[in-house]
N, C-alpha and C positions, 0 to 999 in steps of 0.2 A: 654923801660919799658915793661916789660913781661904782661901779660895777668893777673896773678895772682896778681901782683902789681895794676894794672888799676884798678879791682875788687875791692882791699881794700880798695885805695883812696876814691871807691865813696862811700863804705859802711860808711866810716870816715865823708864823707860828712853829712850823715844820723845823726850818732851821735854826730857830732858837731854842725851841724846846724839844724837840725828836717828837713833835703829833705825829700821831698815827692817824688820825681825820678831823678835820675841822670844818663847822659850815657856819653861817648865815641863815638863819631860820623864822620862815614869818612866826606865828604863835596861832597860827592855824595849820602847819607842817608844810609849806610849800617853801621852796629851797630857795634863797635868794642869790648864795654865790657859796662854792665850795671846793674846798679840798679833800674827796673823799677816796679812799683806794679803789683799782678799777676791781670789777666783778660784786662792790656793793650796790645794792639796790636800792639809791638814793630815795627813793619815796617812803620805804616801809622807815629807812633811818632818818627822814626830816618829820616823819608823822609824829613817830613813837618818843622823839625829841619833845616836840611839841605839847604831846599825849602828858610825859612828862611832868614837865612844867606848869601844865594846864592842872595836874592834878594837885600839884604841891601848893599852887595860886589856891583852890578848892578849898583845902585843909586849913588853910591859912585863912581865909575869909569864913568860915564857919567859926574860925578861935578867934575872928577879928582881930590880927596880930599884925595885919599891915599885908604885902604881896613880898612875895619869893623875890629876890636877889639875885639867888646862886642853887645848884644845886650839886653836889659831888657826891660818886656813884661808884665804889669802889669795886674792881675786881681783883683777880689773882696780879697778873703784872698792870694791869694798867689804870687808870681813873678817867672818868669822864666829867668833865667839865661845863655846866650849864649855867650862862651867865645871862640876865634880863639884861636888854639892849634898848631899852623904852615900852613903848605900851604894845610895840607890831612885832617884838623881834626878839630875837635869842641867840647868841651866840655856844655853840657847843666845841670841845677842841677836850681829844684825845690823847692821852700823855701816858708814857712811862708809871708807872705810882712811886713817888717820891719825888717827882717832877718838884722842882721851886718857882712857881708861879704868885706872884704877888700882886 
């Protein structure tokens, strides 16, 4: 998938589901393409993505129960959405809570 494609998808995310940020994430935290609001400091939030993910991967291989999938992160109004996108990548997208993502 090109770059310009990865870009749409998330902007798609925005207008289908009202995200409030969505990125493209290696699974070392380097950002591959995003939609994130201006004044975030995309680095600390593609790491701590990552951080994330890397740690539930951890917990998971220690109870040898397979690798993380998904991970959802709930707050007050919104949820965050972490999805495995192969072995380099992660897809994260910020929604509403009650968001209907299937």
């Amino acid at each position: 998938m090109s770059a310009a494609e990865m870009q749409k998808s998330l902007r798609n995310l925005k207008s289908e589901f009202g995200s409030l940020a969505s990125a493209i994430v290696s699974r070392d935290g380097v950002m591959i393409a995003s939609d994130i609001p201006e004044g975030v400091i995309a680095e600390t939030f593609t790491i701590m993505c990552a951080t994330m993910m890397g740690a539930a991967s951890t917990a998971h291989s220690e109870l040898k129960i397979g690798q993380p999938k998904a991970m959802r992160i709930l707050s007050e109004k919104h949820e965050m959405l972490l999805v495995s996108a192969g072995r380099k990548a992660i897809i994260v997208c910020v929604v509403p809570l009650g968001t209907k993502i299937d």
